[in-house]
C-alpha positions as semicolon CSV with decimal commas, in nm:
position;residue;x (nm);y (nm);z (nm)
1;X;18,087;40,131;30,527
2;X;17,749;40,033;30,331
3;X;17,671;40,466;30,383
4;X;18,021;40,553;30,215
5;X;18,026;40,275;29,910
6;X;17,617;40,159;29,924
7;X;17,522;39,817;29,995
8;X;17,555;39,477;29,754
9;X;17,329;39,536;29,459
10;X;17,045;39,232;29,472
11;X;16,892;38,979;29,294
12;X;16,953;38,799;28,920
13;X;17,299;38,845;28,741
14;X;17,296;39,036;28,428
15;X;17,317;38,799;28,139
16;X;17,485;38,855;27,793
17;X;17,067;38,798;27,641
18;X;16,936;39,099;27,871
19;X;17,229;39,310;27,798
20;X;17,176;39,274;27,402
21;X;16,832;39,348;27,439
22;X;16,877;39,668;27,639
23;X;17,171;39,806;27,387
24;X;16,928;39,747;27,124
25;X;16,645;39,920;27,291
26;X;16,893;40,178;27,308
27;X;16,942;40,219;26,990
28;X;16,617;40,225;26,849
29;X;16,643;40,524;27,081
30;X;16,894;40,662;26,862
31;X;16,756;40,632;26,556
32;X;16,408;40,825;26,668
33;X;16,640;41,129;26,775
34;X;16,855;41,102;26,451
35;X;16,515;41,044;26,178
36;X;16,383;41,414;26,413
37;X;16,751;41,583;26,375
38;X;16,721;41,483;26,013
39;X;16,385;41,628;25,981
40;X;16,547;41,947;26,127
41;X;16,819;41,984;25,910
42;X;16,570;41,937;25,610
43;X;16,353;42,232;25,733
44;X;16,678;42,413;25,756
45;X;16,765;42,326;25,398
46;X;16,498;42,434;25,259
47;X;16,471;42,788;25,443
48;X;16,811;42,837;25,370
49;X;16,775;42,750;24,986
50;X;16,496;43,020;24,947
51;X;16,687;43,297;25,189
52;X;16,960;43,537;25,020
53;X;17,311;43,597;25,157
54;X;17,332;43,763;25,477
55;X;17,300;43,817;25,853
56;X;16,956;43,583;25,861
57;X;17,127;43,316;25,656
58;X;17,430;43,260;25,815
59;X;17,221;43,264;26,173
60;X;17,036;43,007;26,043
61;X;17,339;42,799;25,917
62;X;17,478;42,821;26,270
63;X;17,171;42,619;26,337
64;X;17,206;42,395;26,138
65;X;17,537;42,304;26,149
66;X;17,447;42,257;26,550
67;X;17,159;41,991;26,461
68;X;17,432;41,855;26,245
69;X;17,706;41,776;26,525
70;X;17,440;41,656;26,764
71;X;17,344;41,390;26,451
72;X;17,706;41,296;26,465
73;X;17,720;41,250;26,799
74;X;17,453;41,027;26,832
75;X;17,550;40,824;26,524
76;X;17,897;40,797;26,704
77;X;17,681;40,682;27,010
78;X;17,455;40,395;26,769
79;X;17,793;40,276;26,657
80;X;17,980;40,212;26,962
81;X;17,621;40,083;27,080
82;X;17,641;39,818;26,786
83;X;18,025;39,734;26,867
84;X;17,928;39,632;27,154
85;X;17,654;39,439;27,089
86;X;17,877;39,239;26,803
87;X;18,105;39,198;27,051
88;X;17,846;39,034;27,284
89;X;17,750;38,839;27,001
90;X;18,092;38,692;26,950
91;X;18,123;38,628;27,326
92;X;17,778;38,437;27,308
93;X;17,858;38,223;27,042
94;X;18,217;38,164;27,222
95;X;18,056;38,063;27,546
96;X;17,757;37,888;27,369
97;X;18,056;37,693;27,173
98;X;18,278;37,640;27,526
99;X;17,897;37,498;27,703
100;X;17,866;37,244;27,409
101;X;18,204;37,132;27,429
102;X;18,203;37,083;27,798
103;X;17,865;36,914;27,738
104;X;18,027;36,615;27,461
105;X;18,303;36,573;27,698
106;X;18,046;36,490;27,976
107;X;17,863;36,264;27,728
108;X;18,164;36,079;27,608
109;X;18,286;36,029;27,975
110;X;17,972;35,851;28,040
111;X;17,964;35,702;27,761
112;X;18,346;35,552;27,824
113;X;18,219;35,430;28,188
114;X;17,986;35,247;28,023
115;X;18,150;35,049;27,720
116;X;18,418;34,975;28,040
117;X;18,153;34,839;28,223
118;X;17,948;34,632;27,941
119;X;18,311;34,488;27,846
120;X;18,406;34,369;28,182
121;X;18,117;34,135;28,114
122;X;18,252;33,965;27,807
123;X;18,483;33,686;27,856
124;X;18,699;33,641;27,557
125;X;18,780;33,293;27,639
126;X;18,449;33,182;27,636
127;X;18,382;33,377;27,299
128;X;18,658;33,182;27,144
129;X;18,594;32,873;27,301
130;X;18,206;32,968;27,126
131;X;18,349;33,016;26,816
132;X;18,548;32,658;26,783
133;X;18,238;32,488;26,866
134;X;18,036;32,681;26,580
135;X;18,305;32,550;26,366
136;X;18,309;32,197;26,479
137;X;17,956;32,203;26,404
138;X;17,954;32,383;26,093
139;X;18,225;32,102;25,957
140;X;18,010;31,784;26,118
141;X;17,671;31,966;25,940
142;X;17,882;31,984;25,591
143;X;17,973;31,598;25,690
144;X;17,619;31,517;25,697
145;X;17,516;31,735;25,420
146;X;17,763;31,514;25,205
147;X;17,658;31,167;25,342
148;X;17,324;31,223;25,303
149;X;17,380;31,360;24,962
150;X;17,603;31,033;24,820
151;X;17,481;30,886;24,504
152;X;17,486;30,499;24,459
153;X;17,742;30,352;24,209
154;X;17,663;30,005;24,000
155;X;17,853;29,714;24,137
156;X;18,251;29,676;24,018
157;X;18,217;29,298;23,961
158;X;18,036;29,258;23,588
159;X;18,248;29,210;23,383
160;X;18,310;29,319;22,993
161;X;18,186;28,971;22,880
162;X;17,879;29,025;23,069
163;X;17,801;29,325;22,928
164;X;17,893;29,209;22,552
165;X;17,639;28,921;22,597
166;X;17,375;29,141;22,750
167;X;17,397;29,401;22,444
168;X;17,381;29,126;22,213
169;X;17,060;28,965;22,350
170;X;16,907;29,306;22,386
171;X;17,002;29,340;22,000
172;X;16,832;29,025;21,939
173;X;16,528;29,106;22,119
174;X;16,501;29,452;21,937
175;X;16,530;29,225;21,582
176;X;16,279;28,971;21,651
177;X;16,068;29,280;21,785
178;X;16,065;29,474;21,447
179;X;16,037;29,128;21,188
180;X;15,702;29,042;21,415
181;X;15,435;29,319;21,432
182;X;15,281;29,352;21,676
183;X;14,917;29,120;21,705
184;X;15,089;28,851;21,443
185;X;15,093;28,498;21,499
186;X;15,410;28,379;21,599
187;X;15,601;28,179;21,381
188;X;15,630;27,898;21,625
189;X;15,246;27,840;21,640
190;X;15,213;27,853;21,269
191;X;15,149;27,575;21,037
192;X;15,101;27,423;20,702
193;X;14,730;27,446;20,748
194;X;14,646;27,244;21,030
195;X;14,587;27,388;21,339
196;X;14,679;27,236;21,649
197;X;14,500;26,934;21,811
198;X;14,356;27,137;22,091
199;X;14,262;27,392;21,939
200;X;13,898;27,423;21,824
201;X;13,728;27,401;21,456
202;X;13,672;27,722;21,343
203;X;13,370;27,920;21,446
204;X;13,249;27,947;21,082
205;X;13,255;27,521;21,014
206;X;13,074;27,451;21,280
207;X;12,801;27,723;21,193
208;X;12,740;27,581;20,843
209;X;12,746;27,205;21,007
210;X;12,476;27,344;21,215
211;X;12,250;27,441;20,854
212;X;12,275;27,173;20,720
């Protein structure tokens, strides 16, 4: 069977990368052979342009017009060449596009498993249960804030008489304040002349006593 058909062709699989880079080799081929046909045809040209009508001319136009088809032909060859490397291209980017998708569907599987697993842990119970007691404590701390924060009021009990005879001593304390400057004698502890029995002669009688 293997003598009829050959054996299984071994070793690595052809891959879309190695095929694009042997299609292009190929066509740099192609353009070397089509820059010499073009050379050819310019040679031709220029003969021809310098020949007159006849036998030799139109021999040499047969020529030409042979390096011309064989230009077409490989220019036919360079584009089907380039077809199918923009096909490749396309298939890449389609596979490159499918290998990325199947990639973010692995990553968000995982990804699931895992937000499943770190929520099995949480017991919402407990989180509300949490949250009441932040808010019992929050209110008992705004308690506290307030009580420690409470100003002192004056006592109810005086009365408006009270106050009436407060102002009016104040007044008369103010009064007696402005009629006596301050460092005066009082007007209690003056007299007619006399000064009191226990107070002293003056400094200046008892110096001239002392003259004499």
């Amino acid at each position: 069977m293997n003598r009829l058909f050959g054996s299984k062709a071994k070793g690595p699989k052809p891959t879309i990368e190695s095929a694009q880079a042997s299609i292009e080799t190929r066509m740099e081929s192609l353009d070397v052979r089509i820059a010499k046909l073009n050379g050819e045809l310019q040679v031709y040209q220029q003969k021809m342009s310098r020949m007159r009508d006849g036998p030799g001319k139109n021999a040499m136009k047969q020529k030409a017009l042979k390096v011309l088809k064989q230009r077409k032909q490989l220019e036919q060859q360079k584009d089907s060449l380039y077809q199918q490397s923009w096909n490749m291209e396309q298939t890449q980017g389609t596979t490159e596009g499918l290998r990325n998708a199947l990639i973010s569907v692995d990553v968000m599987k995982e990804a699931n498993k895992e937000l499943k697993k770190q929520y099995g842990k949480l017991n919402i119970d407990k989180i509300e249960a949490l949250q009441d007691e932040m808010a019992d404590l929050m209110e008992a701390s705004e308690e506290l804030q307030a009580t420690m924060g409470r100003g002192y009021d004056l006592p109810d009990d005086v009365s408006e008489s009270e106050l009436d005879a407060e102002l009016e001593a104040l007044g008369e304390e103010m009064q007696f304040d402005i009629e006596e400057p301050s460092g005066a004698i009082p007007s209690y502890l003056q007299d007619a002349g006399e000064l009191p029995e226990f107070v002293d002669e003056p400094i200046e009688q008892k110096q001239q006593e002392a003259a004499q």
